[in-house]
C-alpha angles and dihedrals in degrees: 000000000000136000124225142160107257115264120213108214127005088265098060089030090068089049098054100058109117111246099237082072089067095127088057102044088054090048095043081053099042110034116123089222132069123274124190121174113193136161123259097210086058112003094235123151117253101175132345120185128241088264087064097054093042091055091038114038097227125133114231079244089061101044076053092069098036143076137216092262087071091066088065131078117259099265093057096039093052090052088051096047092055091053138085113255085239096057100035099047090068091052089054096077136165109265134073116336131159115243126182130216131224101258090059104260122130119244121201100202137162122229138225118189128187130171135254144181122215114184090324102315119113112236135169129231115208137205125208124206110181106218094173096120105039093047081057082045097054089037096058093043092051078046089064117029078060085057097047083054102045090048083053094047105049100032114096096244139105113241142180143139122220125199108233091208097053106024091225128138101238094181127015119174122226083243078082087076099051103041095038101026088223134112118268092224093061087070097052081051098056118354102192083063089088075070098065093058089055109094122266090231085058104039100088090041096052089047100058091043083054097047098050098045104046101123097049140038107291123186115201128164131218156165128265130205110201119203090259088060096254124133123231117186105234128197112197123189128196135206129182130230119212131196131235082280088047092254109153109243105168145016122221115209134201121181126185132195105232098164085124104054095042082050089055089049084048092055101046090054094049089048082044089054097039086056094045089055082044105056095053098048120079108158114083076233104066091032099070104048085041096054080038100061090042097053084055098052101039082046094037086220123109097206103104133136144165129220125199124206110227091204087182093067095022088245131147100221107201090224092190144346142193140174108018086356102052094105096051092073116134091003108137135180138145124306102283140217095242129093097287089048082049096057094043097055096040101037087217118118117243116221132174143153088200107120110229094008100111110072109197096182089227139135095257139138106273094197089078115101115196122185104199121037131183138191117176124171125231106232125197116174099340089315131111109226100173142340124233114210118198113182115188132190091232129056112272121237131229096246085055089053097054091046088054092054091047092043089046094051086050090052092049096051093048095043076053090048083047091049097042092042090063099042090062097040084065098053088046085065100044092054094047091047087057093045087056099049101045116098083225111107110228121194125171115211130183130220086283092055088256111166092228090172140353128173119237095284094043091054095049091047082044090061093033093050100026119014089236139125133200103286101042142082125271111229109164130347113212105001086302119109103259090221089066105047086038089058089043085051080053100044106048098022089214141124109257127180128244110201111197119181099190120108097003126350100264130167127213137212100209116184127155138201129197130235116222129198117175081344093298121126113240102176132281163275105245118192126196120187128187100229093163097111093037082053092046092045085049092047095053087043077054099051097040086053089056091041086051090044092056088038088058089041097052093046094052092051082050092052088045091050087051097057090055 
C-alpha cells in the first residue's frame, strides 16, 4: 500500500504521484496491460494508463467523467448503480468478468485488484488481462472436441488413442461394446485385453504389421471372436500421432466391422463357383452330387440333401443325401406333412436357428443338434420340382440365407436345362431315327452348295447322282450342272423330274426348300425321291387304259356290224 495526496482527475492523478514512487509510475505508463485506478467510496476513476485508453477507446478527459460501472454491460452496471459503494465494492472481485468498450464490443477479462491509499482515501488499483480471444479460443476448442465426440459416438467405428509411453488407452469410443462385445473399462484397465478377442490364427500376423509400421499409417484385417463365440471380419487402421520433433507419441486407431461386406464377396465367389460346376455339367445326374459337395464345402457342414416332386404320384423322392441325411437316398413316400412337404406345397423357404425347431419327419438320428436349417424350393415356372435342405452346427446368417436362395434358383434352372437337354436329346433320336428310315433322300447344303448332313438315302443317291459325299461341293447331279437345276428349283418353286440312265435307268423326284435365317437365305433342305417304279407303274396303268379304251372300241364297231 502507498500514500498520496488525492488527485483530482487522471491527469493530475498521474502528477501527483511522489516521485519516490518513480518505478511505478514507469510501470503504471508502460505496462502492456490495462491499469485503472478508481476510488472505492465513488467508483470514480483517479488514473488509467495508455494501455487503458488504447482497449477501451476512452480519452483520459472522459475517464475523467466516468466510473467503473461504465466498463460493464447494461444489466451489471445497473445493479451496481443501484447499490451502495460498501456493498458493491465486495461484489467487484478480482477473477473473469465481461466489459464492454466503447465502441460496444464485449470484453471477457480477468481482474487484479490491489489496494491503495490516496490522501486517506482508500482506492483500487486494477489490473486488466484481455482473455477475448482465449475465451473464443477455449470455446471453439470445447466446440470441437464436442464435435469430435459426438462424430465418435455416433460413427459406426470403433476408435481409440493409445499413448505409446505409457501404453495406456487415453480415449476409447462406446462403438468398442457393440463391435467387441466387451466393456470399455476393461481396456483402460488393460489395453493390450482387446487382444485376447483377435483370433489366434491372426495374432502373430497383426503383431508384426504393427511392428514394422509403427511410424506410418498402416491398414491390417482380422478376425474377431466375440464372447458368444461369432466371428465379425474387422479392418483396423492406424495413424500415427507425432509430437512438435516428429517422434511419434501416439497412435490413433479406427477400426471398422466389415463381416457384411466380406460376407457379400463370399457370396459372390460361391455363386461364381456354383456357376463354374454348373457350366460344365449337362446330365440331372451329374447336377445334383456337384451342387451337393459345394454346398458342403461354401457352408463347412456336411448335412445336405435334395429332395424331387414326382408330381405324377404326388411323392416327395429324397435324390441324394449326405451328412445326417446320407441314409435317406433313394427313400420316397407321399408329400408330407414336415417341413419338406411344407415347402413344397407352399413354395416359401423355412429357415430357423432354432436347435430342434424343424421337424423333418425322417428316420433320422434324433441326437444331432443343429443350430441353422434351411429349406429352400426349386421353382421352375411357378412350380415347385424339388426342395434342398442344408442343416449346420452354427446359426446361419442372413447373407447366407440370400446366397442359398441364389445358388438354389441356379440349381433349378440347370436341373430344367437338364430336363429339358435330354428331352430333346430324345426327340433328336427319334427324328433321326425317322430321317434314316424314310426312302426320301435329305441333304442339307449351305449357301456354297456344301452337303452339311444327309440321312442314309440321301447319302447313297448323293454317290449315285453326284459322286459326292457329306462334307463336299456339289457340282452337277446326274450329268446336269447342279446350279442350274438349283436356280430352276428357285425360279419355279416347283418338283421336276431327273431322268439317268447310267447305271440303271432311274428317275428322280428333286424339290428344295430354303433355309432362312433373318430372311436371309442360308442354304437349303434338298429332297430326291426315286419315283421310277411309281412311273413305271404309272406308264403300264397308261398303257391298260389305252388297251381297255380299243377293247371297248372294237367291241362297239362289232356290235354295230352286227345290227347291219
Amino acid at each position: 500500500q502507498g500514500q498520496a495526496n488525492p488527485p483530482t482527475s487522471p491527469q493530475a492523478g498521474d502528477a501527483a504521484l511522489p516521485h519516490c514512487e518513480g518505478q511505478f509510475r514507469s510501470l503504471f505508463q508502460h505496462s502492456p496491460l490495462p491499469i485503472l485506478i478508481y476510488r472505492q467510496d465513488n467508483f470514480k476513476f483517479i488514473a488509467v494508463n495508455e494501455a487503458a485508453v488504447q482497449k477501451y477507446g476512452y480519452s483520459r478527459e472522459q475517464f475523467a467523467q466516468m466510473s467503473l460501472p461504465d466498463l460493464y454491460p447494461a444489466r451489471i452496471k445497473k445493479i451496481l448503480l443501484g447499490l451502495q459503494p460498501e456493498t458493491a465494492v465486495p461484489l467487484l472481485h478480482a477473477g473473469y468478468w465481461a466489459q464492454v468498450t466503447a465502441e460496444g464490443e464485449q470484453l471477457d477479462v480477468e481482474i487484479k485488484l490491489f489496494d491503495l491509499i490516496f490522501n486517506d482515501l482508500p482506492a483500487k488499483v486494477t489490473l486488466v488481462h484481455d482473455i477475448t480471444d482465449k475465451k473464443k479460443l477455449e470455446n471453439s476448442l470445447r466446440q470441437n472436441e464436442e464435435l469430435l465426440r459426438q462424430i465418435m459416438e455416433n460413427t459406426q467405428e470403433v476408435f481409440w488413442i493409445r499413448d505409446l509411453q505409457t501404453d495406456q488407452i487415453l480415449h476409447v469410443n462406446n462403438v468398442y461394446e457393440k463391435v467387441w462385445q466387451r466393456p470399455i473399462s476393461e481396456l483402460y484397465a488393460n489395453p493390450t485385453s482387446f487382444v485376447q478377442s483377435i483370433h489366434p490364427d491372426d495374432r502373430q500376423h497383426l503383431f508384426e504389421a504393427r511392428s514394422q509400421q509403427k511410424n506410418k499409417i498402416f491398414s491390417q484385417k482380422f478376425r474377431l471372436v466375440r464372447p458368444d463365440a461369432s466371428i465379425r471380419w474387422i479392418k483396423a487402421t492406424g495413424f500415427p500421432i507425432k509430437n512438435d520433433v516428429g517422434e511419434t507419441v501416439r497412435v490413433a486407431v479406427t477400426a471398422r466391422d466389415i463381416t457384411n461386406r466380406i460376407q457379400r464377396q463370399n457370396s459372390l465367389l460361391a455363386v461364381e463357383e456354383i456357376a463354374f460346376v454348373l457350366r460344365d455339367v449337362e446330365n440331372h445326374a451329374d447336377i445334383t452330387p456337384a451342387i451337393l459337395h459345394k454346398l458342403q464345402e461354401i457352408f463347412a457342414t456336411p448335412h445336405v440333401m435334395l429332395t424331387m416332386v414326382d408330381e405324377a404320384a404326388a411323392e416327395e423322392q429324397i435324390e441324394l443325401g449326405y451328412g445326417l441325411f446320407a441314409s435317406l437316398t433313394g427313400f420316397h413316400r407321399p408329400i408330407s406333412d414336415g417341413i419338406v412337404g411344407q415347402v413344397i406345397r407352399t413354395g416359401f423357404p423355412y429357415f430357423t436357428n432354432s436347435a430342434g425347431e424343424a421337424t423333418f419327419e425322417l428316420p433320422i438320428d434324433a441326437s444331432f443338434s443343429l443350430s441353422g436349417t434351411a429349406v429352400v424350393p426349386l421353382i421352375v415356372h411357378q412350380k415347385t420340382i424339388g426342395v434342398l435342405t442344408l442343416c449346420t452346427d452354427n446359426a446361419l446368417t442372413e447373407n447366407q440365407y440370400d446366397m442359398l436362395i441364389t445358388i438354389v434358383e441356379m440349381m433349378a434352372s440347370a436341373i430344367r436345362r437338364a430336363m429339358l437337354h435330354k428331352q430333346t436329346q430324345a426327340h433328336a433320336k427319334q427324328l433321326s431315327h425317322i430321317l434314316e428310315t424314310i426312302p426320301i433322300g435329305l441333304l442339307l447344303l449351305d449357301e456354297e452348295n456344301t452337303v452339311i448332313e444327309a440321312n442314309s438315302a440321301g447319302k447313297q443317291i448323293l454317290a449315285l447322282l453326284a459322286d459326292s459325299k457329306v462334307g463336299s461341293r456339289i457340282h452337277h447331279l446326274g450329268g446336269r450342272p447342279f446350279d442350274e437345276l438349283l436356280a430352276k428349283l428357285r425360279y419355279t418353286q416347283q418338283q421336276f423330274e431327273l431322268a439317268v440312265d447310267e447305271p440303271a435307268p432311274l428317275i428322280y423326284e428333286i424339290s428344295a426348300n430354303p433355309i432362312a435365317v433373318l430372311d436371309t437365305e442360308k442354304g437349303c433342305v434338298l429332297q430326291l425321291r426315286d419315283v421310277t417304279r411309281e412311273r413305271a407303274v404309272q406308264q403300264k396303268v397308261t398303257q391298260q387304259e389305252r388297251l381297255a379304251a380299243v377293247g371297248h372300241l372294237a367291241a362297239g364297231i362289232s356290235h354295230d356290224f352286227n345290227n347291219i
